[in-house]
C-alpha positions as CSV (number, residue, x, y, z in Angstrom):
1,X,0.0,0.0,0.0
2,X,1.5,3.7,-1.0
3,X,2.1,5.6,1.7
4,X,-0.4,9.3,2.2
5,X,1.7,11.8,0.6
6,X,2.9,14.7,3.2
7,X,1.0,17.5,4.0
8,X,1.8,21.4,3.9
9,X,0.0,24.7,5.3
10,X,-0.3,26.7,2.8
11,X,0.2,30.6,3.1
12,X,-1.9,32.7,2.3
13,X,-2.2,36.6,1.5
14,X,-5.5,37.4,3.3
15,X,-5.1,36.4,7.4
16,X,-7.8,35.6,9.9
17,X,-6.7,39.5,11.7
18,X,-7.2,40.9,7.8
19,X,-11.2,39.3,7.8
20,X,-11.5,40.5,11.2
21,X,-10.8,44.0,10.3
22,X,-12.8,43.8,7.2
23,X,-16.1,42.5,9.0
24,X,-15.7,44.9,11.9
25,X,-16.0,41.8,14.8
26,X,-14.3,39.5,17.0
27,X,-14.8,36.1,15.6
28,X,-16.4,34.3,18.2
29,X,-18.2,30.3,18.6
30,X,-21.2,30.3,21.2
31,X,-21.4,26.4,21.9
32,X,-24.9,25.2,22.7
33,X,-25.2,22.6,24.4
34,X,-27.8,20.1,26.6
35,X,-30.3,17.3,26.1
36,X,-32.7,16.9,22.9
37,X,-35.8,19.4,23.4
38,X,-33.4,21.2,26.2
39,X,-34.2,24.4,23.6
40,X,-31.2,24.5,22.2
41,X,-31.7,25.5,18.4
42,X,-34.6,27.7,19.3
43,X,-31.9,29.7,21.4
44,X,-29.4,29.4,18.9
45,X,-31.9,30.7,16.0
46,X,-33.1,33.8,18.2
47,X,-29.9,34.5,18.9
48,X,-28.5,34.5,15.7
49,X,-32.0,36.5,14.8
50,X,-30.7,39.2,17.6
51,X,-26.9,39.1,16.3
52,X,-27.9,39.7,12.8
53,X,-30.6,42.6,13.1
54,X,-27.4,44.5,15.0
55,X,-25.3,43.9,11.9
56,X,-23.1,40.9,12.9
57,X,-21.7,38.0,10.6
58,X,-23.1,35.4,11.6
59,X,-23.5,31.2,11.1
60,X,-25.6,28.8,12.9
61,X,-24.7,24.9,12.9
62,X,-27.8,22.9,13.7
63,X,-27.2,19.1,14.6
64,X,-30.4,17.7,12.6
65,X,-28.9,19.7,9.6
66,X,-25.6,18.0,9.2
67,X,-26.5,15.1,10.0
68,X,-28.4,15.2,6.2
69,X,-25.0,16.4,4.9
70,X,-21.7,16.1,5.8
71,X,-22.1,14.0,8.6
72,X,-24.9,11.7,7.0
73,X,-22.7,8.9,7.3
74,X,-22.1,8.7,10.8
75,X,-24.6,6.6,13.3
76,X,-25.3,7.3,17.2
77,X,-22.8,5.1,18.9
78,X,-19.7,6.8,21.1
79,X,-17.3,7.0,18.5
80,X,-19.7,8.6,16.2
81,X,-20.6,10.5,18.3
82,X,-17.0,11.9,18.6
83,X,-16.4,11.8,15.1
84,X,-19.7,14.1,14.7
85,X,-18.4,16.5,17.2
86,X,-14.4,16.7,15.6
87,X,-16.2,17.3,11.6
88,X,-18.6,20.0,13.4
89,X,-15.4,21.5,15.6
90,X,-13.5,21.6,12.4
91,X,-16.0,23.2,10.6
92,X,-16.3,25.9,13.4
93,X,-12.6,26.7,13.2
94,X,-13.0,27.3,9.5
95,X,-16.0,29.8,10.3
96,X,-13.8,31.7,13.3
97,X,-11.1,31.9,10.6
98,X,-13.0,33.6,8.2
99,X,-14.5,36.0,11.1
100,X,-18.1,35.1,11.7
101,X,-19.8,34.7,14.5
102,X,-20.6,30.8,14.4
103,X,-23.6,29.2,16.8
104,X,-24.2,25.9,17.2
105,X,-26.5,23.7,18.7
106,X,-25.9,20.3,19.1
107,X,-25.9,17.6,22.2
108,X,-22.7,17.2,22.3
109,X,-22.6,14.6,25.6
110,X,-19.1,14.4,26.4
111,X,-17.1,16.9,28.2
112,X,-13.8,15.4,27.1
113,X,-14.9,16.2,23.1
114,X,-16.3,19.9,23.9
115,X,-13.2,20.5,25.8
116,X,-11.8,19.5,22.7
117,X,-13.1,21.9,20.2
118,X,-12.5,24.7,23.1
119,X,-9.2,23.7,22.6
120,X,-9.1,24.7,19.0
121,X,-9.8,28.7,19.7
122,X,-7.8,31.4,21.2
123,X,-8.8,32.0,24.9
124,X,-12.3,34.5,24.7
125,X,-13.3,33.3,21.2
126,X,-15.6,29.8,22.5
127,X,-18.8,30.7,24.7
128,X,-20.2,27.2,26.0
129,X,-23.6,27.7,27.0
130,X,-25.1,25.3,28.7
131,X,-29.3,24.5,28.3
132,X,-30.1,23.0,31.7
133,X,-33.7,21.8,31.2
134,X,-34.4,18.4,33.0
135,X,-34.8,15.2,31.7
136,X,-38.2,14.8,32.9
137,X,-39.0,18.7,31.3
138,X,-37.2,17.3,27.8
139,X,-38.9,14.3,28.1
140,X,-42.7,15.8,28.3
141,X,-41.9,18.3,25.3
142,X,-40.3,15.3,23.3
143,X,-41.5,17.1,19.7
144,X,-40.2,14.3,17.4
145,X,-41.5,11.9,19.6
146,X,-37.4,10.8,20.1
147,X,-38.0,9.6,23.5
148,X,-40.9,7.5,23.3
149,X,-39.1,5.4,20.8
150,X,-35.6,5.2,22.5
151,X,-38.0,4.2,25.3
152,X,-39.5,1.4,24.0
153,X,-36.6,0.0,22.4
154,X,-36.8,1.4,18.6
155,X,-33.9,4.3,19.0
156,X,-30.6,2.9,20.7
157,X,-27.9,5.0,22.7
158,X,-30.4,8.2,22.7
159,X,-28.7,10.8,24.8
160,X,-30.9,10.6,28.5
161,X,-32.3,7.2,28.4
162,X,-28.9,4.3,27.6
163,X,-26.1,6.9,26.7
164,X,-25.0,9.5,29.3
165,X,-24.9,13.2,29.3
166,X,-22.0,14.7,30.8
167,X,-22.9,17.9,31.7
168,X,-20.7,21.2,31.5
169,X,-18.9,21.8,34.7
170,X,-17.3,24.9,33.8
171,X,-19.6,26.7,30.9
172,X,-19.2,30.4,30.4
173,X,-23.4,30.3,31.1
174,X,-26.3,28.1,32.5
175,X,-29.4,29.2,31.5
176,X,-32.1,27.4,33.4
177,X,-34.5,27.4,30.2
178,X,-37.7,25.5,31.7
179,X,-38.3,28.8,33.6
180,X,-37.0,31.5,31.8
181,X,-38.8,33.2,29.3
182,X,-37.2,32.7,25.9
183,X,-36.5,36.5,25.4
184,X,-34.8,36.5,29.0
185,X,-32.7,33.8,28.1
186,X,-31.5,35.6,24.7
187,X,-30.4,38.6,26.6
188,X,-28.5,36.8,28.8
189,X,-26.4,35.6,26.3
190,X,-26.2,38.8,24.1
191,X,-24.6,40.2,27.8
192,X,-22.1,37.7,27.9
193,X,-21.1,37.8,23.8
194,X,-21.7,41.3,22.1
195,X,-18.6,42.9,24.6
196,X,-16.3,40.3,23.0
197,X,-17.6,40.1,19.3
198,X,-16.7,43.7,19.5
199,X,-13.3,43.7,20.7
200,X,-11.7,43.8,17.5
């Protein structure tokens, strides 16, 4: 078998400081995260709603949408489940390269692979943001009807019922998202992000 042929980094003319002085903002990743029907991507699509009204560049990464795509390929087990999380942190280091503000919203159960992709950004340019609705609250909303069929048997290693959740023991916020109005919640976060996406 021929061996892979080496790999270089290329260089090139336009730098990540260049787009961030073009686009007039911090690059910045706000990492959703929590328990299917937590309220994740309704978050993540207000917010980018809010961030793009006040002129900000923006991207949002939704789970259920690359999972049709680029990561269509990939099941539910552990190791795809950390092979979802390294494409989508890869992708989000190509987004903060080019200067946009990129959101996601994804499970993402294991500490040790969010740690991961916080690893990939300069310090003050990943936001985890932890949903903290409980099981039971997740469970009740169930809007694709998820948890009824991991519970009978028909969906295997569903995050909350036979794989774990490892939740965030150091996010940058906790929003407590059974009882705070959606709004609330939003502002919360634009305090904690629109001081750094404007530190350019």
């Amino acid at each position: 078998m021929n061996p892979d042929p080496p790999l270089f980094s290329p260089h090139h003319k336009i730098r990540k400081s260049d787009r961030v002085r073009h686009l007039g903002q911090r690059p910045l990743v706000i990492w959703f995260t929590g328990l299917s029907g937590s309220g994740k991507s309704t978050l993540s699509g207000k917010l980018e709603e809010e961030l793009f009204k006040r002129g900000f560049k923006t991207m949002l990464l939704d789970g259920d949408i690359l999972r049709q795509g680029l990561n269509k390929d990939l099941g539910f087990d552990d190791n795809s489940r950390k092979e979802n999380i390294r494409r989508i942190g890869e992708c989000c280091r190509l987004f903060n390269d080019a200067g946009l503000v990129t959101i996601t919203s994804f499970i993402s159960p294991f500490r040790e692979e969010r740690n991961w992709v916080r690893s990939l950004f300069p310090t003050g340019e990943f936001i985890e943001v932890f949903v903290d609705t409980p099981l039971e609250i997740c469970e009740a909303r169930d809007p694709n009807g998820l948890y009824k069929m991991a519970r009978e048997g028909k969906i295997k290693n569903f995050t909350g019922i036979d794989s774990a959740y490892e939740a965030p023991l150091e996010a940058e916020l906790t929003l407590d998202a059974a009882n705070i109005p959606l709004e609330n919640c939003v502002q919360e976060i634009l305090d904690v992000t629109l001081g750094r996406i404007m530190e350019y």
